[in-house]
C-alpha positions as CSV (number, residue, x, y, z in Angstrom):
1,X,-4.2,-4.5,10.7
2,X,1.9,-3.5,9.8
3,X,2.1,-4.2,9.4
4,X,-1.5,-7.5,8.6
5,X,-1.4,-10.8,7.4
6,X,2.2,-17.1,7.0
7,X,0.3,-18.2,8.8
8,X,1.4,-21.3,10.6
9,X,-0.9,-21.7,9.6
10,X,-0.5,-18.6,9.6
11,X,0.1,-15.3,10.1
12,X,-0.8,-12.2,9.7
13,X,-5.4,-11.3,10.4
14,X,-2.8,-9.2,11.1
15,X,-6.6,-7.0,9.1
16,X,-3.0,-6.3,10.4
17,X,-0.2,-6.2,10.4
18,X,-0.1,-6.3,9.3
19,X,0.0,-4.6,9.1
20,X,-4.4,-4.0,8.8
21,X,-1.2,-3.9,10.2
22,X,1.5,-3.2,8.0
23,X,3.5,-6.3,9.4
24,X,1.8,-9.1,9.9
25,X,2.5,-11.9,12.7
26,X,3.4,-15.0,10.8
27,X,2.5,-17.6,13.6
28,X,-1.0,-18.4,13.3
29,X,-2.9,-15.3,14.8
30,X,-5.7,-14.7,12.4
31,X,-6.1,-12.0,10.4
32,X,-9.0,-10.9,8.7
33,X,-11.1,-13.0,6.0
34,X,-13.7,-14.3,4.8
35,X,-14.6,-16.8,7.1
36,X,-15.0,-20.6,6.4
37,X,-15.7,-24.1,7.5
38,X,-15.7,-27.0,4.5
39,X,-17.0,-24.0,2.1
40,X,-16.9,-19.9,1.6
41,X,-19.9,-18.3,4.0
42,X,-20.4,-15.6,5.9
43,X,-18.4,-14.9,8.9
44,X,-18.7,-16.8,11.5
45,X,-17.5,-20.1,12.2
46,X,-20.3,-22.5,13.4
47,X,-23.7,-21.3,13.1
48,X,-25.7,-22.5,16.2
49,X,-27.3,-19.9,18.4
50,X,-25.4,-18.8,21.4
51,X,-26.4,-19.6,24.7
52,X,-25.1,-17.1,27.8
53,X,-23.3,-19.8,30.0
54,X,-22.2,-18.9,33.0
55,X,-18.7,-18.5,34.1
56,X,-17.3,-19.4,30.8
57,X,-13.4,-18.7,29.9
58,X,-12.1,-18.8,26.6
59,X,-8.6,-20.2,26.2
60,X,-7.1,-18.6,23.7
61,X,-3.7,-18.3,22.0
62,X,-1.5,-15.5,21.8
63,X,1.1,-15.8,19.1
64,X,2.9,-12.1,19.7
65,X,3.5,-9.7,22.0
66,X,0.6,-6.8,22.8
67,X,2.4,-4.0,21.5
68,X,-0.2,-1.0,21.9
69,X,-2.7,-0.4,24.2
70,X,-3.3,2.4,22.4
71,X,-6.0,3.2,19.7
72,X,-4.1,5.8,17.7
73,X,-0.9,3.7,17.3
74,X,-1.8,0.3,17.4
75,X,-0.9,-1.2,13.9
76,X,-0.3,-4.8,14.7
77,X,-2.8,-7.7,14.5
78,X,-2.6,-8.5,18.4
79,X,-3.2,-5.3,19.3
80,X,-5.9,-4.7,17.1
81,X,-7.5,-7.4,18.3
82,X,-7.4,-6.8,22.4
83,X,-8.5,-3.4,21.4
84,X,-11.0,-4.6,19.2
85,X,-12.6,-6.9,22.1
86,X,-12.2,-4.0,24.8
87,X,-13.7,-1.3,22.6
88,X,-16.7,-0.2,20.3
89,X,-16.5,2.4,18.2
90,X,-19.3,4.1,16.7
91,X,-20.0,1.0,14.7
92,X,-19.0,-2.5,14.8
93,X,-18.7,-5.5,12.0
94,X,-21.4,-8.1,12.8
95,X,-21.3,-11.8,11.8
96,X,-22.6,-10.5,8.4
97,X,-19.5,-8.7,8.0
98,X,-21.6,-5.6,7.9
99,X,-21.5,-2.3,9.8
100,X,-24.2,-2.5,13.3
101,X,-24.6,0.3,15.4
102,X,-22.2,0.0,18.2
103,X,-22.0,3.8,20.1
104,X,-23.9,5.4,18.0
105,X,-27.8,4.5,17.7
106,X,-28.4,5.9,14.4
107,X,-26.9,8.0,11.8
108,X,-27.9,10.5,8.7
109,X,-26.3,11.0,5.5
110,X,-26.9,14.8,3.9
111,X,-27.8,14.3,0.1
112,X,-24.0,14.9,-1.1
113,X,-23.0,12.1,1.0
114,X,-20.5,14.1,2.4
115,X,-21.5,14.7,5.9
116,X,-22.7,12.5,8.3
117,X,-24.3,13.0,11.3
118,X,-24.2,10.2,14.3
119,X,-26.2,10.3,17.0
120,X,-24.9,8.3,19.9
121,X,-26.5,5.6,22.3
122,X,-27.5,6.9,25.6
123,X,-25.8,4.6,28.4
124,X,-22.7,4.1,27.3
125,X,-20.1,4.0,30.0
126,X,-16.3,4.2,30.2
127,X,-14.8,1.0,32.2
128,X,-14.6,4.1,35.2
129,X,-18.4,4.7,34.6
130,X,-17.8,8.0,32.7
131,X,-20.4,8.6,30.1
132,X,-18.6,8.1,26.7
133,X,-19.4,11.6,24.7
134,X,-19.4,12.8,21.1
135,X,-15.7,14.8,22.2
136,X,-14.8,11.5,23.1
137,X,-14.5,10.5,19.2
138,X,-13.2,14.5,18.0
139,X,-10.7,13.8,21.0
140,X,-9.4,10.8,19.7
141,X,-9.3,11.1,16.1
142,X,-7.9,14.4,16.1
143,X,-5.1,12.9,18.7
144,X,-4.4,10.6,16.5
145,X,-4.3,13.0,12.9
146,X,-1.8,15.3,14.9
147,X,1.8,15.3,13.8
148,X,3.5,15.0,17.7
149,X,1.4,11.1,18.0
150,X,3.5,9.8,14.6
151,X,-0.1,7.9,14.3
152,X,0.6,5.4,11.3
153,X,-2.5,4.7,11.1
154,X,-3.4,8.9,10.6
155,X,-4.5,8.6,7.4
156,X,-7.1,6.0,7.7
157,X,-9.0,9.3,8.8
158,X,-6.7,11.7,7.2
159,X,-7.6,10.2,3.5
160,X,-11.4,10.6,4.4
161,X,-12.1,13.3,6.7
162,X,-12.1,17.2,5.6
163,X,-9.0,19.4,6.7
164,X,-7.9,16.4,8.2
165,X,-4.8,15.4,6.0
166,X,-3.9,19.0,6.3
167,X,-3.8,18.8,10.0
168,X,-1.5,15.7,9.5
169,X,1.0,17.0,7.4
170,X,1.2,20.3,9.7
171,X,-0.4,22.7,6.6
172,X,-3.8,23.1,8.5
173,X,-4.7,23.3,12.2
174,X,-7.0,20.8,14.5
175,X,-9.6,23.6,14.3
176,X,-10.4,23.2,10.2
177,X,-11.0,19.2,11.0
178,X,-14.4,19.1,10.1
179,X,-15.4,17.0,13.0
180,X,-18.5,19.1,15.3
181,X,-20.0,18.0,18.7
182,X,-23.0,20.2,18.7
183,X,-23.6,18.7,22.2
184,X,-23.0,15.3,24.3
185,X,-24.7,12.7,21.6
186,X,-23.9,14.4,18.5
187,X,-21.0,13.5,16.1
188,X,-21.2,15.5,12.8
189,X,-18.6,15.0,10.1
190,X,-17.5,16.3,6.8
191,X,-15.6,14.1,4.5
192,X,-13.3,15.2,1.5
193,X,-15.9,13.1,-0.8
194,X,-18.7,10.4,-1.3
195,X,-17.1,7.5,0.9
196,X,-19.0,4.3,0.7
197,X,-17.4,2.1,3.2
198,X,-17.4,4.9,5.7
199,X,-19.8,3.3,8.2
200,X,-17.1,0.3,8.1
201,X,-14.3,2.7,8.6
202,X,-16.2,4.0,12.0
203,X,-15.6,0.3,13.3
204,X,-11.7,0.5,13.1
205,X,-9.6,0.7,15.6
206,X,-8.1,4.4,15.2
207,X,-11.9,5.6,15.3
208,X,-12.1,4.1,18.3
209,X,-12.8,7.2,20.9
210,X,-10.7,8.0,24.0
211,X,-11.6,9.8,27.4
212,X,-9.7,13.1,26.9
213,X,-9.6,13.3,31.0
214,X,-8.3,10.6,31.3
215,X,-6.0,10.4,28.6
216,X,-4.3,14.1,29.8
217,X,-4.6,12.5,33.5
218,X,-2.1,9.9,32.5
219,X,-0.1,11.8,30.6
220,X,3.1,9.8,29.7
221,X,1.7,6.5,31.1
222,X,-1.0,6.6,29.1
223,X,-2.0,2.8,27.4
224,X,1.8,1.9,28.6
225,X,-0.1,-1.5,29.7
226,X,-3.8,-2.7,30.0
227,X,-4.3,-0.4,33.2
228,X,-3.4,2.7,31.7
229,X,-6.2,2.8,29.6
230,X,-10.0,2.8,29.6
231,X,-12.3,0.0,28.1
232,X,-15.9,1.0,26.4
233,X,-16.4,-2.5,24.6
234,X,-17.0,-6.0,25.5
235,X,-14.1,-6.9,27.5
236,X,-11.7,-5.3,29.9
237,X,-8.2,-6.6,29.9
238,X,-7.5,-7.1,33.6
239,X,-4.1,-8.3,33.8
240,X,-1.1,-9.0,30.8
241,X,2.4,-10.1,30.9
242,X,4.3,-9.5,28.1
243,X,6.2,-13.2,28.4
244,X,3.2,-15.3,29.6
245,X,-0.1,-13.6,28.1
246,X,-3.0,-12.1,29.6
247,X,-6.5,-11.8,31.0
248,X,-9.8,-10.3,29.4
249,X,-13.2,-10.6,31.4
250,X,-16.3,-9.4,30.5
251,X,-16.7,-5.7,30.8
252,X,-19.7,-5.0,33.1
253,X,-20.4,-1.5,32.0
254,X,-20.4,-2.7,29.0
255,X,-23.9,-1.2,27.1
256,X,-24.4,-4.2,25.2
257,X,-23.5,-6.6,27.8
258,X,-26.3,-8.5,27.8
259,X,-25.3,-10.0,24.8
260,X,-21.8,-11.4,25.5
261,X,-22.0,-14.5,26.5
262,X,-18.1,-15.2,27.4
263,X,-16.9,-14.1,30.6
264,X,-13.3,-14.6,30.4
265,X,-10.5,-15.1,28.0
266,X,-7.4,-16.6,28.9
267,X,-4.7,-15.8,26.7
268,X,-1.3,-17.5,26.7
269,X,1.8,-16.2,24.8
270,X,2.7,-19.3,22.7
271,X,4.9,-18.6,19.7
272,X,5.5,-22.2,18.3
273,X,2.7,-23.6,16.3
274,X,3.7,-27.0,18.0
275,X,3.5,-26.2,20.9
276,X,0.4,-24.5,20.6
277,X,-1.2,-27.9,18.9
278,X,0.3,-29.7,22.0
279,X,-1.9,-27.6,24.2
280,X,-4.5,-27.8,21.9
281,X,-4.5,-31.3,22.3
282,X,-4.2,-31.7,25.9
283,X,-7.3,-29.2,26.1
284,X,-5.1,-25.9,26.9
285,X,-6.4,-24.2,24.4
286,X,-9.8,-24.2,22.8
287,X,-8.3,-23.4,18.7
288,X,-5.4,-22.9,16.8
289,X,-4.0,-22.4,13.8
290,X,-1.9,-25.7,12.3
291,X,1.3,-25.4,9.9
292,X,1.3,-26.9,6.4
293,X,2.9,-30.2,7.3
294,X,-0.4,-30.9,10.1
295,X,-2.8,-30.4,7.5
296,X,-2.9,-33.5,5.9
297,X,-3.0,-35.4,9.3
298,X,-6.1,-33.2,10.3
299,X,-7.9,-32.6,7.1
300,X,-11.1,-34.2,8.0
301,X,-11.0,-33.9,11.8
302,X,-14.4,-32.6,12.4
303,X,-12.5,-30.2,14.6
304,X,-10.5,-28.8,11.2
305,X,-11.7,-25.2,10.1
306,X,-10.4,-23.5,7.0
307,X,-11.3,-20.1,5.8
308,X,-9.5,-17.6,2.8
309,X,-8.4,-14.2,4.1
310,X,-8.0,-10.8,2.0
311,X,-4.5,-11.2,3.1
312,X,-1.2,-10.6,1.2
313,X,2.1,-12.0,2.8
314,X,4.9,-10.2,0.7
315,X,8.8,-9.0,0.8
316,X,9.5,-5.8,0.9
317,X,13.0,-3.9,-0.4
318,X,14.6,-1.3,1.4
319,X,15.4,1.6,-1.6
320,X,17.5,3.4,0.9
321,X,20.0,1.0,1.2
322,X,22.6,1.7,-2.0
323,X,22.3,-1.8,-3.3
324,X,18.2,-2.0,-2.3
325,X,17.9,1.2,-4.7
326,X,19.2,-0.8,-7.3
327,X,15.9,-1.4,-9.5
328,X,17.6,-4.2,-11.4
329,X,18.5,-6.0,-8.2
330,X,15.3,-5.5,-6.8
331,X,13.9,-7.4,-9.9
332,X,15.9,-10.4,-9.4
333,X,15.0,-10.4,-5.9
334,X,10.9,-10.5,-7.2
335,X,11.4,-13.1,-9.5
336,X,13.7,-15.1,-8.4
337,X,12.0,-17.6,-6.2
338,X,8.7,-19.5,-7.1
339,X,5.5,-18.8,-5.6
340,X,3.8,-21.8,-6.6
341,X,6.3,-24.3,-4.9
342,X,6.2,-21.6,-1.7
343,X,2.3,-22.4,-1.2
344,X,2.5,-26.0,-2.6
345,X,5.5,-27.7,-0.8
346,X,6.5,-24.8,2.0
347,X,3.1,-23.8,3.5
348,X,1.1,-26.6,2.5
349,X,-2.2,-24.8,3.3
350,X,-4.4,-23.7,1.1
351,X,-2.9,-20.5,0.3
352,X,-2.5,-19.2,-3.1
353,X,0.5,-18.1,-5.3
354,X,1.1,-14.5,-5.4
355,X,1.6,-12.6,-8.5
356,X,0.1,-9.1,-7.3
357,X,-0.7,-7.3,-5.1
358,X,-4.5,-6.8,-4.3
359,X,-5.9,-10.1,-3.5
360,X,-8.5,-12.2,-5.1
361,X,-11.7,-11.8,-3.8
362,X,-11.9,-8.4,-3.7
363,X,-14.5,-5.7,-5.8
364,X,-13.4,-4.3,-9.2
365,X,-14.9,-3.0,-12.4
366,X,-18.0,-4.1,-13.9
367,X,-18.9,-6.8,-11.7
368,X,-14.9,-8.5,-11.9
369,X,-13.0,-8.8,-8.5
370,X,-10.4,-6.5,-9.0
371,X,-7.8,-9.6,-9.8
372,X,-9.9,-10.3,-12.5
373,X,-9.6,-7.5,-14.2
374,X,-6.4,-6.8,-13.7
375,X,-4.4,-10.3,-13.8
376,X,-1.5,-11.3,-12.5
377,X,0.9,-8.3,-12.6
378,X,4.0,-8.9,-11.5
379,X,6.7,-10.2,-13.7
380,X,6.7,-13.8,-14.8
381,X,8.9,-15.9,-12.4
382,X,11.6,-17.0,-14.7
383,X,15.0,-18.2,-12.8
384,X,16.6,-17.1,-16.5
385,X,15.1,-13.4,-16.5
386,X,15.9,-13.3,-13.2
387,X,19.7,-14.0,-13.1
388,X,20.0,-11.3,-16.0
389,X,18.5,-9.1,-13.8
390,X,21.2,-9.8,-11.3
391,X,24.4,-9.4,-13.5
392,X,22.9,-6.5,-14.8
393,X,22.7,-5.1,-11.4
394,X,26.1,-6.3,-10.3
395,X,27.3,-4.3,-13.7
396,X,26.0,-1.2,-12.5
397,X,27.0,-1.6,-8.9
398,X,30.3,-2.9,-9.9
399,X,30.6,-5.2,-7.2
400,X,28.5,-7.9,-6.0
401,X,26.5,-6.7,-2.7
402,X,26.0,-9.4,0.1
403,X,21.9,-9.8,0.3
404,X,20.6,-10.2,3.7
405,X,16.8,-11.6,4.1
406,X,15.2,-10.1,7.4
407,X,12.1,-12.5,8.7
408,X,10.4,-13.3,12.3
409,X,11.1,-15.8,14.4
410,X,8.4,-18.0,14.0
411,X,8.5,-21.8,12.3
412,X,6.5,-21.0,9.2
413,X,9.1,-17.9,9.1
414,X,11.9,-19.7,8.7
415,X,10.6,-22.1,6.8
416,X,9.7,-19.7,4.3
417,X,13.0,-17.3,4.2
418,X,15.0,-20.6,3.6
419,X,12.9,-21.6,0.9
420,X,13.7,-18.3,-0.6
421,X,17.2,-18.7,0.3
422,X,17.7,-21.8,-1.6
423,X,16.1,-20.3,-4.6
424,X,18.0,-17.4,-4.9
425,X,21.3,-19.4,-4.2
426,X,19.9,-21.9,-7.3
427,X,18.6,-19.4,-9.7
428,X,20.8,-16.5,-9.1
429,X,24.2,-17.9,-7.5
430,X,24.3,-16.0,-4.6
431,X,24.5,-17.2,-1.0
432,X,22.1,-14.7,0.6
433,X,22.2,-14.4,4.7
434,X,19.4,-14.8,7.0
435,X,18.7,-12.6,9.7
436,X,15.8,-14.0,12.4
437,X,14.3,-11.8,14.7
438,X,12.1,-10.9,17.3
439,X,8.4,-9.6,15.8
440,X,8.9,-6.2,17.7
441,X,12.5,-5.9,16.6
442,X,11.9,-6.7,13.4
443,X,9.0,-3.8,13.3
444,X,11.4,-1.3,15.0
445,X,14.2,-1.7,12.1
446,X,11.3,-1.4,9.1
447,X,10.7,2.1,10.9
448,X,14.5,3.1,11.0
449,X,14.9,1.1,7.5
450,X,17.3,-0.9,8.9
451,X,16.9,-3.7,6.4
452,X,17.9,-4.7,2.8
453,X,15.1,-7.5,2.0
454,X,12.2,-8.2,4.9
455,X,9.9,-11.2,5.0
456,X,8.5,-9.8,7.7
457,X,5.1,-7.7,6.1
458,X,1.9,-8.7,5.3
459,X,-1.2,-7.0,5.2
460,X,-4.9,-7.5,5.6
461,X,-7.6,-5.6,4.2
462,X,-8.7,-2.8,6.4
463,X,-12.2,-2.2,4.8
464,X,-13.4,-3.5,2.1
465,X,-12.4,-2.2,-1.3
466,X,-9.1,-2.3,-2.9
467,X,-7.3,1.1,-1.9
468,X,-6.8,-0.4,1.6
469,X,-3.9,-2.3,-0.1
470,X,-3.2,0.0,-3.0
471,X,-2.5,3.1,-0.2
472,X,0.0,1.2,1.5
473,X,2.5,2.6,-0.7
474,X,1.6,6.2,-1.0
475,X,4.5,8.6,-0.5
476,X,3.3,9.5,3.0
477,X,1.8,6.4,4.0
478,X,3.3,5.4,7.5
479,X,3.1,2.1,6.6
480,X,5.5,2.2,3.6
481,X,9.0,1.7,4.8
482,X,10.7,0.9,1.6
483,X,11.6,4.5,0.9
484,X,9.7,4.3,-2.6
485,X,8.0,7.4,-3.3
486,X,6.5,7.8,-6.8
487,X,4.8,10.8,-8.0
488,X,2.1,8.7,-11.0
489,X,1.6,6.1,-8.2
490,X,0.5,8.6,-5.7
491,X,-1.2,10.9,-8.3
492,X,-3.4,8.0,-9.5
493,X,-4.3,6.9,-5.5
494,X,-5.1,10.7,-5.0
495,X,-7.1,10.6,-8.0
496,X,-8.8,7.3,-7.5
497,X,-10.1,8.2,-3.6
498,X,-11.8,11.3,-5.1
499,X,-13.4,10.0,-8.0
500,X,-17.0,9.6,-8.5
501,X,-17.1,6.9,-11.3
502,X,-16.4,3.4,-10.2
503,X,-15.0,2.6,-13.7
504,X,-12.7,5.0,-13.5
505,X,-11.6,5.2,-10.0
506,X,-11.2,1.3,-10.7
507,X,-9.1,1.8,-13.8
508,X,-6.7,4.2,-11.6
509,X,-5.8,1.6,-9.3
510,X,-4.8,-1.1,-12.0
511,X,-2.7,1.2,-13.1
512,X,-1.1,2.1,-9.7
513,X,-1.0,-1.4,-8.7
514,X,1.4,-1.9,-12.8
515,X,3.6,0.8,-11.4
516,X,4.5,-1.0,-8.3
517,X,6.0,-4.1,-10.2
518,X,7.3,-1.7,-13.0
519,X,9.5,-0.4,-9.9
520,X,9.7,-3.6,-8.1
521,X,8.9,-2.0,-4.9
522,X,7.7,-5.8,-3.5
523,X,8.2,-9.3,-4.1
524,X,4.7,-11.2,-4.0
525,X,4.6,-14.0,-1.3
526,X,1.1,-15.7,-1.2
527,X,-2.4,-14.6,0.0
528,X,-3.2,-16.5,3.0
529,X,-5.7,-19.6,3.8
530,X,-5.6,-19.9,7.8
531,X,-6.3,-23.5,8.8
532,X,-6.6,-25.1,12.5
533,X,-8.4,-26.9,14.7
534,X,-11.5,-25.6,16.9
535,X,-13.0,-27.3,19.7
536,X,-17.0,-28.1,18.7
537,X,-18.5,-26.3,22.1
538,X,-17.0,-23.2,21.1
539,X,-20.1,-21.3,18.9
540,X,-20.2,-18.0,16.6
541,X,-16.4,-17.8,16.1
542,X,-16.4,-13.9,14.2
543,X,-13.6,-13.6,11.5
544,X,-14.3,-10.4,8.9
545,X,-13.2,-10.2,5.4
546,X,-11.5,-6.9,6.8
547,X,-10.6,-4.8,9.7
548,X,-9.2,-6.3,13.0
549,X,-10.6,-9.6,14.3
550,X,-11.5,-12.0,15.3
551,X,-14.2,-10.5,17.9
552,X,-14.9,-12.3,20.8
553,X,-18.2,-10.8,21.5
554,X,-20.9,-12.7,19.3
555,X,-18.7,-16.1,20.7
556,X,-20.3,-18.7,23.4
557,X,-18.9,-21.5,24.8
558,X,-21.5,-25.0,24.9
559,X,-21.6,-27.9,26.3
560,X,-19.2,-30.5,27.9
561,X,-15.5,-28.5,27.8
């Protein structure tokens, strides 16, 4: 999910942004996480079965712009999750977090566990009534590997897929992707080695297929809005405006249909977390997320849900810029502020102190999470350390640089950049400027590194193991926009995705993970708790641990509304 995962609660869910998502909405769309209400369980929020209703709409909020329609580019956690709810790839997380048939009706794995063989539902219709094919899923993935699509999300397949990367980079053609349709129904495919999570991988969004057709028949319209694309999932989105929100309704070619018990989903653009509990309140909206400060007022509301996401809000520093590639500079900027009183007296939320970069939660060595075993590896936030780390850097500069602090325009985005403000202006002595900006602008200057400092990235576990996070910062990751580029760190990724023993592979990534705080290539934020307030008749509310979310297709709506 870019850039993705404060939230206001928060985010971004972003699973992406963020960005998932190498930016991250910090607003109060969800991103992904292990779902909660009162304790840790499974995913889902409520757990009474679903009833089908009739004629039930979902009012839902929108806390960003839809900025692709499109599966191969989307890297944002709204537009993973309309895509999400309008598509199924081969598989799809259920409640349980784990990977359920979707497309395909059953797969094989040779004795290598390097090729996998899918064989796919019969049935399953395009939103035209086109019969959605095995070429459907080469088409797509090798649309978005090739170079001319700037996919970000590329190597998500690129990493895993045979020839793929080579594809990517321009060093192999689309034909030595080994990706085979032996005929309609048949998806065969060669990885590079033994991938685990694999089966989870097939349910993100840049495995999602496309109608080649189609796609070719639209040409340079293609997924420029709802009605340039085709839907194969759940939900088709019938109608969006960029300034107001949108429409989703129940997809009736939908092969699963059956079995989705919402018929429509309102979706109204509301950027404010006020104003969103305003219409909350007044029945406008069936959840939301609440900000720190509204926590305490709602904390045992029967209405008041609470779950921890593999999320990781963070700054990031632009090494391009000449005072940015500064690594003395960049230290202060790490240090300088303190997490704890962030998460304690900013946020307000549940959210933990960041002093790394993988979240807690997730799977390490020898039955640890990874945290565990690793610790807290950043640099201890001492306002002393830190302003030596600031002359020094104004010593070698000769000069002392003006810092400007890029951030959304969201509450709980302001809030936090002038939290961070005021710290560096009381532990370093600078008066650092703050820039405010639109999500999609602020996304747009990360690309053309048009930045010193952002507050503006997050990210949310794409699948579940810790080199989702860790290959954010490979040299050609498209998500690393901080112009770091280390040879160790992206040897020891390399190494980690091809090797065999989990020990091992686990010890590579610690290291990695030392080297990015040896550089200072990020200054830790806080990993995200998402609270809010859900009305009781809506049922089966899906949040993952990872990928996009939330999905709308195991939800109901009950009752009196």
């Amino acid at each position: 999910m870019d850039e993705r995962i404060p939230a206001e609660v928060r985010h971004a869910f972003r699973k992406a942004s963020l960005t998932r998502r190498g930016f991250l909405r910090m607003s109060g769309g969800a991103v992904a996480g292990a779902a909660v209400l009162g304790t840790t369980g499974c995913g889902i929020f409520g757990g009474e079965e679903s009833g089908q209703g009739g004629g039930k709409t979902l009012l839902r909020r929108l806390s960003t712009e839809v900025r692709y329609f499109d599966s191969a580019l989307a890297t944002d956690e709204r537009s993973f999750e309309i895509l999400l709810n309008g598509m199924d790839g081969l598989y799809r997380l259920g409640p349980d977090d784990q990977p359920q048939p979707a497309v395909a009706e059953t797969h094989e794995v040779s004795e290598d566990e390097l090729t996998y063989t899918f064989t796919l539902r019969e049935g399953v219709k395009w939103s035209n009534g086109d019969t959605v094919t095995s070429q459907d899923f080469k088409f797509a993935w090798l649309r978005a590997l090739d170079p001319d699509t700037a996919s970000e999300y590329a190597y998500i397949i690129g990493d895993v897929v045979k020839g793929a990367t080579e594809f990517n980079s321009g060093e192999g053609s689309r034909d030595q992707v080994a990706i085979e349709t032996p005929d309609e129904r048949t998806l065969k495919v060669t990885l590079v080695n033994p991938t685990p999570y694999f089966l989870s991988l097939t349910a993100f969004t840049t495995y999602f297929p496309q109608n080649e057709a189609y796609v070719r028949e639209q040409g340079e319209q293609y997924a420029a809005g709802p009605r340039n694309i085709l839907y194969n999932g759940p939900f088709v989105m019938q109608s969006y405006d960029p300034a107001a929100g949108g429409t989703m309704v129940r997809n009736d070619q939908y092969w699963d249909r059956d079995n989705v018990a919402i018929e429509r989903i309102e979706y109204k653009l509301v950027k404010e977390l006020n104003t969103a509990l305003q219409l909350y309140e007044s029945d406008q909206l069936h959840l939301t997320e609440i900000s720190g400060d509204q926590v305490a007022r709602f904390k045992d509301d029967p209405e008041f849900w609470r779950y921890v996401a593999f999320t990781h809000f963070f700054g990031v520093m632009n090494q391009e810029d000449p005072v940015m590639a500064n690594k003395n500079i960049r230290k202060a900027m790490m240090i300088g502020f303190d997490r704890n009183k962030l998460t304690g007296q900013v946020l307000q939320d549940g959210s933990e102190p960041a002093f790394a970069f993988v979240p807690p939660g997730m799977a390490g060595p020898e039955g640890q999470t990874f945290r565990e075993a690793g610790g807290n590896t950043m640099l201890p936030q001492d306002p002393g350390q830190a302003k030596q780390f600031w002359d020094r850097g104004v010593q070698e500069l000769g000069r002392t640089p003006q810092i400007t602090l890029l951030t959304q325009d969201s509450s709980t985005a302001r809030d936090i950049i002038t939290f961070v403000q005021q710290q560096y202006r009381e532990h370093l002595g600078i008066e650092a400027e703050i820039d405010i900006t639109t999500f999609e602008n602020a996304l747009d200057r990360a690309e053309r590194r048009d930045y010193q400092i952002s507050f503006a990235s997050g990210w949310g576990a794409d699948y579940g193991d810790p080199m989702t996070f860790l290959a954010y910062f490979l040299t050609n990751s498209g998500s690393n926009r901080t112009g770091f580029s280390n040879a160790r760190y992206d040897q020891l990724v390399k190494d980690a995705q091809a090797e065999a023993d989990e020990a091992k592979r686990m010890r590579m990534m610690l290291e990695a993970e030392k080297i990015l705080f040896d550089e200072a290539v990020l200054a830790p934020e806080y990993f995200e708790a998402v609270v809010g307030l859900k009305k009781p008749f809506l049922k089966d509310f899906t949040k993952h641990p990872y990928g996009p979310d939330p999905d709308w297709k195991y939800a109901s709506l009950e009752g009196d509304q």
